[in-house]
C-alpha positions in Angstrom: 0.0 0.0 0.0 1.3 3.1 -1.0 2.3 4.9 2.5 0.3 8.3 2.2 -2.7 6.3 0.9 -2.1 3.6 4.7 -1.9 6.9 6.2 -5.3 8.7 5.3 -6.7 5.4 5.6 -5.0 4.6 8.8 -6.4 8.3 10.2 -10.1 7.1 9.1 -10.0 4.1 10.8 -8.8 5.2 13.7 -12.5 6.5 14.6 -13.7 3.1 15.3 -12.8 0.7 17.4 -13.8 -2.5 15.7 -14.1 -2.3 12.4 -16.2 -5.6 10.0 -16.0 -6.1 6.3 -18.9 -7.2 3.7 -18.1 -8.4 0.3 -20.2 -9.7 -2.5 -18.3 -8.7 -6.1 -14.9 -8.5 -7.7 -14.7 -4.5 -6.9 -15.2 -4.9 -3.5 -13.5 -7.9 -2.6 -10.3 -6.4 -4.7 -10.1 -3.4 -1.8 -11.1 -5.7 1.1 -7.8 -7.6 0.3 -6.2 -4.3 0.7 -7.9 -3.3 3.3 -8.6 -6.3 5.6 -4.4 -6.6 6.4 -4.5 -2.9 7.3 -7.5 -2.8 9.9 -5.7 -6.2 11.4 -2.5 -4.4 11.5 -4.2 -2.0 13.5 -5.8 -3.9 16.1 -9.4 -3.0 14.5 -10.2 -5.8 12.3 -13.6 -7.5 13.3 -14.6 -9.9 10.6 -14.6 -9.8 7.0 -18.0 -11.5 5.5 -18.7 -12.8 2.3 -21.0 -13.9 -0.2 -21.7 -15.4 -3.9 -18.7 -14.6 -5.8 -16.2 -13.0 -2.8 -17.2 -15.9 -0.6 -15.8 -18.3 -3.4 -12.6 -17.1 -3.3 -11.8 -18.5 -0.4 -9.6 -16.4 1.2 -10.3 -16.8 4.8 -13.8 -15.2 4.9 -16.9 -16.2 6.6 -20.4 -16.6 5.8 -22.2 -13.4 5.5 -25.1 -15.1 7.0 -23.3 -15.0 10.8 -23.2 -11.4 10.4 -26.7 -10.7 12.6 -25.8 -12.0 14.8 -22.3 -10.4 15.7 -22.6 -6.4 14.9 -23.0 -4.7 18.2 -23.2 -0.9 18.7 -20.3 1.2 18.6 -19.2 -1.7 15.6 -18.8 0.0 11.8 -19.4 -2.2 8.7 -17.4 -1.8 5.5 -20.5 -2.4 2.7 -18.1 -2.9 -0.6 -20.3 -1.9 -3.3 -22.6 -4.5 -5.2 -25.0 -4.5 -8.1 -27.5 -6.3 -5.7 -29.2 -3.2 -5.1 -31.3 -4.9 -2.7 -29.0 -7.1 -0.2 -27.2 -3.2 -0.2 -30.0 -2.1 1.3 -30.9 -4.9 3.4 -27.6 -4.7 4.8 -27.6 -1.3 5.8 -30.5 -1.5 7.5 -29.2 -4.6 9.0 -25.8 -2.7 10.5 -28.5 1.0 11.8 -30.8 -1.9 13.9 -27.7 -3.6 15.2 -26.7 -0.2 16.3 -23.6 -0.1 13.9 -22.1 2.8 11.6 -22.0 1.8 7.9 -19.2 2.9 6.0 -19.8 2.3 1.9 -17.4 2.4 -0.4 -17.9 3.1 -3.6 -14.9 1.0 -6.1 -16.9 2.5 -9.0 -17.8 5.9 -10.7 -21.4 5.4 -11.6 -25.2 3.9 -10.3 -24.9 6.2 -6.7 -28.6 6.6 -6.2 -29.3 3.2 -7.2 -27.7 1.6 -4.5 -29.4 2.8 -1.6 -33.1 3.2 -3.1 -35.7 4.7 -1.2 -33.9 3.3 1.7 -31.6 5.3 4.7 -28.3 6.5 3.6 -24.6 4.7 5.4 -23.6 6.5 7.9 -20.1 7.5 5.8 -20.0 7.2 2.0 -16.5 6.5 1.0 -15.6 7.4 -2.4 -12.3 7.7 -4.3 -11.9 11.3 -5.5 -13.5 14.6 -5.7 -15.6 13.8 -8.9 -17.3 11.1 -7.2 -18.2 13.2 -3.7 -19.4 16.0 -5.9 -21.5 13.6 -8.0 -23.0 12.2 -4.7 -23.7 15.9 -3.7 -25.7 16.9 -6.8 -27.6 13.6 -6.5 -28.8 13.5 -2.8 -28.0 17.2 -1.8 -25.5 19.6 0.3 -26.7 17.7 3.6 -24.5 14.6 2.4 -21.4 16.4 2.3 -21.0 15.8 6.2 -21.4 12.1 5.2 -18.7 11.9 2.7 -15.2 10.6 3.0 -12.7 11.1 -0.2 -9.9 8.4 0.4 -7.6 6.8 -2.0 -9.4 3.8 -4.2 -7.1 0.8 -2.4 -7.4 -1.6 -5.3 -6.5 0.5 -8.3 -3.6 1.8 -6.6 -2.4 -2.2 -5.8 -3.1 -3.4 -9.1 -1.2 -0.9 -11.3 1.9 -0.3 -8.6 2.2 -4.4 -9.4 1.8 -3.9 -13.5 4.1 -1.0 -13.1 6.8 -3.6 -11.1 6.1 -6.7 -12.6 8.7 -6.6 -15.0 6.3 -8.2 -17.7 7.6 -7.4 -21.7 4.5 -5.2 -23.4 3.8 -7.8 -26.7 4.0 -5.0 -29.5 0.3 -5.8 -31.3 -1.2 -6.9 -28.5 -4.6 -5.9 -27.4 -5.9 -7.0 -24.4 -10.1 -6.9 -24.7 -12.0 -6.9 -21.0 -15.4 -7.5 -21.1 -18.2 -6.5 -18.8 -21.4 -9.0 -17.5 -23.6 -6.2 -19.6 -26.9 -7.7 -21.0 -29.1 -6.0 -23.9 -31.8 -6.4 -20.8 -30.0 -3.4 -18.5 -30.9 -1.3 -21.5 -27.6 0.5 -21.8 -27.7 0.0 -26.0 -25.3 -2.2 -25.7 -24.2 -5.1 -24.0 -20.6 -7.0 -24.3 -22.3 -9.3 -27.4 -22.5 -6.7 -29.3 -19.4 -5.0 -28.2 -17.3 -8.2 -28.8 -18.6 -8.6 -32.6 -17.9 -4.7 -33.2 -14.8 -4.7 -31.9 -13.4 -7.9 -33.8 -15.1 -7.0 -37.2 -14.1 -3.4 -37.1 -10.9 -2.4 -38.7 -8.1 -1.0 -36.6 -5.2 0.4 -37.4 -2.1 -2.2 -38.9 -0.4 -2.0 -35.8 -3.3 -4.2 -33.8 -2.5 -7.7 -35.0 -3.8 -10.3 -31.9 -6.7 -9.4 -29.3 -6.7 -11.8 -26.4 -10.5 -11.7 -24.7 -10.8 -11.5 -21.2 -14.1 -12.2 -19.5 -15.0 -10.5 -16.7 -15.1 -12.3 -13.6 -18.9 -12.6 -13.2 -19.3 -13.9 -16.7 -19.9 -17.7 -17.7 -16.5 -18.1 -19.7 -17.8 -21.1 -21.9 -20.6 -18.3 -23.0 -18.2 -16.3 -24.2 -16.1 -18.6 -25.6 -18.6 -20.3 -27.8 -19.6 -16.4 -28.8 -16.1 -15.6 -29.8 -16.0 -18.8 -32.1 -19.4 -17.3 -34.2 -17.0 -14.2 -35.5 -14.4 -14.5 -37.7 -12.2 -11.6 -38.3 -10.2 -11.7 -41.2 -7.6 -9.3 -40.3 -6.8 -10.3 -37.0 -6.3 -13.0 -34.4 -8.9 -13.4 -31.8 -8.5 -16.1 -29.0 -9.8 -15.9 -25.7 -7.2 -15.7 -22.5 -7.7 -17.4 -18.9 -5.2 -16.1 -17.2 -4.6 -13.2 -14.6 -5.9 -9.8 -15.9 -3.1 -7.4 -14.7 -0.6 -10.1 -16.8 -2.9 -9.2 -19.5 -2.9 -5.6 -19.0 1.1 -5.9 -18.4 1.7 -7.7 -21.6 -0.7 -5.6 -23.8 0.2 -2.6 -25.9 -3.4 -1.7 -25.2 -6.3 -2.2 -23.2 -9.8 -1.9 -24.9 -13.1 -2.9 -22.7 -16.4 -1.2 -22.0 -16.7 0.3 -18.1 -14.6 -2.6 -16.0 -13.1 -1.0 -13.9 -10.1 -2.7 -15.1 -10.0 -0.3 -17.4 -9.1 2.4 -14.9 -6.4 0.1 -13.5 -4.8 -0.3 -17.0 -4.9 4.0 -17.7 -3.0 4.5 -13.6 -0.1 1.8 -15.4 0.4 4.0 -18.5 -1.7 2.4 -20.5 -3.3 2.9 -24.3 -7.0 2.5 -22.9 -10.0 2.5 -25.6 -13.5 2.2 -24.2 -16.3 0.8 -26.4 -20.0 1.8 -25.8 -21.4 1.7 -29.2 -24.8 2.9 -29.4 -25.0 4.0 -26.2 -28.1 5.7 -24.9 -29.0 8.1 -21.8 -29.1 4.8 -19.3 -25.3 3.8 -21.4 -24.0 7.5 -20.5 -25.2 7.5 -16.7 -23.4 3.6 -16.3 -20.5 5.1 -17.8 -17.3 6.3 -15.7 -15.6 9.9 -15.9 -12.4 8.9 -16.1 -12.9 6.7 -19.3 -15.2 9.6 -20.8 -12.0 11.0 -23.1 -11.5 7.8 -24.4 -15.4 6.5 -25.2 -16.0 5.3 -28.7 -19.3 5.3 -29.2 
């Protein structure tokens, strides 16, 4: 962890004594691995709880279904951020009945209102730079400022300081393509079907010569696969990779991908980034992410 990023966390954390952890998706269990080690070293670390995909990792978490029954007041819960709107909601509610202070943290630049509904608002909202606290302002209004903690996203800074080190050759012609779980049914005008078959059938400049597909973590990989085989680009290799993104993102001369935010872990290493949203609508624009804006083909 980079040491003035431990230290603004470290002066956070310091207002609670113990200090528990919920995870469900790749985002949030990517800065619970960062930040887990940092409330232990501490001497604040309660437990860190998991679910569906982050409970599958198996990295020493526990069942999120114990959770009820340990928060106590004066405890504060970590909510990483989920696209299960509604166990988000749940769970806050869960940790203001148990008498705890929920601390949310955003790992993304988009969806803010969705996440908490009609429901009560965390305690804290942690988010990862000014952009993101001032969209949070405009969406829920000036009393939310009091609410809102900008500290350094843990997981973006991790995953590029080990691209930047790894020592990994960049494989002149290589793209690396990252996909996103995006269905034509969240309404976004696109989804990663269509964004796969654009992408491969669209010509590129002569320099592009191999694209290795990624799939994101939440996808069904032998979906993807057998999509990838049904387009046949004639003027460029496709194959589909299995291996660990950020050797991907190392290897590749550029990263290409919709919203992952992958993508914003490629751009902190000095990365080529290209993000693809082709026919994006309104709904597209508002599940997009700030940082990728300048480099949105649409």
């Amino acid at each position: 962890m980079r040491p003035n990023s431990a230290r603004l966390w470290q002066d956070f954390i310091a207002n609670y004594d113990r200090v528990h952890v919920y995870t469900i998706h790749p985002g949030a269990h990517a800065i619970a691995r960062e930040l887990v080690p940092l409330l232990r070293s501490m001497g604040r670390l309660g437990t860190w709880y998991a679910a569906a995909w982050s409970a599958a990792q198996q990295e020493g978490t526990t069942s999120a279904d114990e959770m009820a029954h340990v928060l106590q007041p004066g405890d504060a819960l970590v909510v990483g951020q989920s696209t299960v709107f509604a166990d988000t909601q749940a769970v806050l509610k869960q940790a203001a009945a148990a008498g705890a202070t929920s601390i949310f943290v955003f790992d993304h630049w988009k969806n803010y209102a969705a996440h908490f509904g009609d429901g009560p608002l965390p305690d804290v909202i942690v988010v990862p730079d000014a952009i993101a606290a001032a969209s949070i302002v405009d969406l829920f209004g000036n009393e939310t400022r009091s609410r809102i903690r900008v500290l350094p996203h843990l997981a973006i800074e991790a995953a590029a300081d080990r691209i930047l080190t790894s020592g990994i050759v960049e494989e002149t012609g290589m793209v690396a393509l990252l996909l996103d779980p995006t269905e034509a049914a969240d309404g976004l005008g696109y989804d990663w079907r269509s964004v796969l078959a654009a992408v491969l059938r669209k010509k590129h400049s002569a320099s592009v010569r191999r694209v290795l597909v990624k799939p994101h973590p939440r996808q069904d990989v032998g979906v993807v696969a057998r999509e990838l085989s049904l387009i046949h680009p004639d003027h460029l290799e496709a194959e589909m990779f299995s291996g660990d993104t950020e050797h991907l993102i190392a290897r590749a001369s550029e990263v290409w991908g919709m919203t992952t935010i992958a993508l914003n872990i490629a751009l902190a290493a000095n990365k080529p980034i290209r993000s693809f949203q082709f026919g994006r609508n309104e709904v597209g624009l508002r599940a997009s992410n700030p940082h990728l804006e300048p480099y949105v083909i649409h």
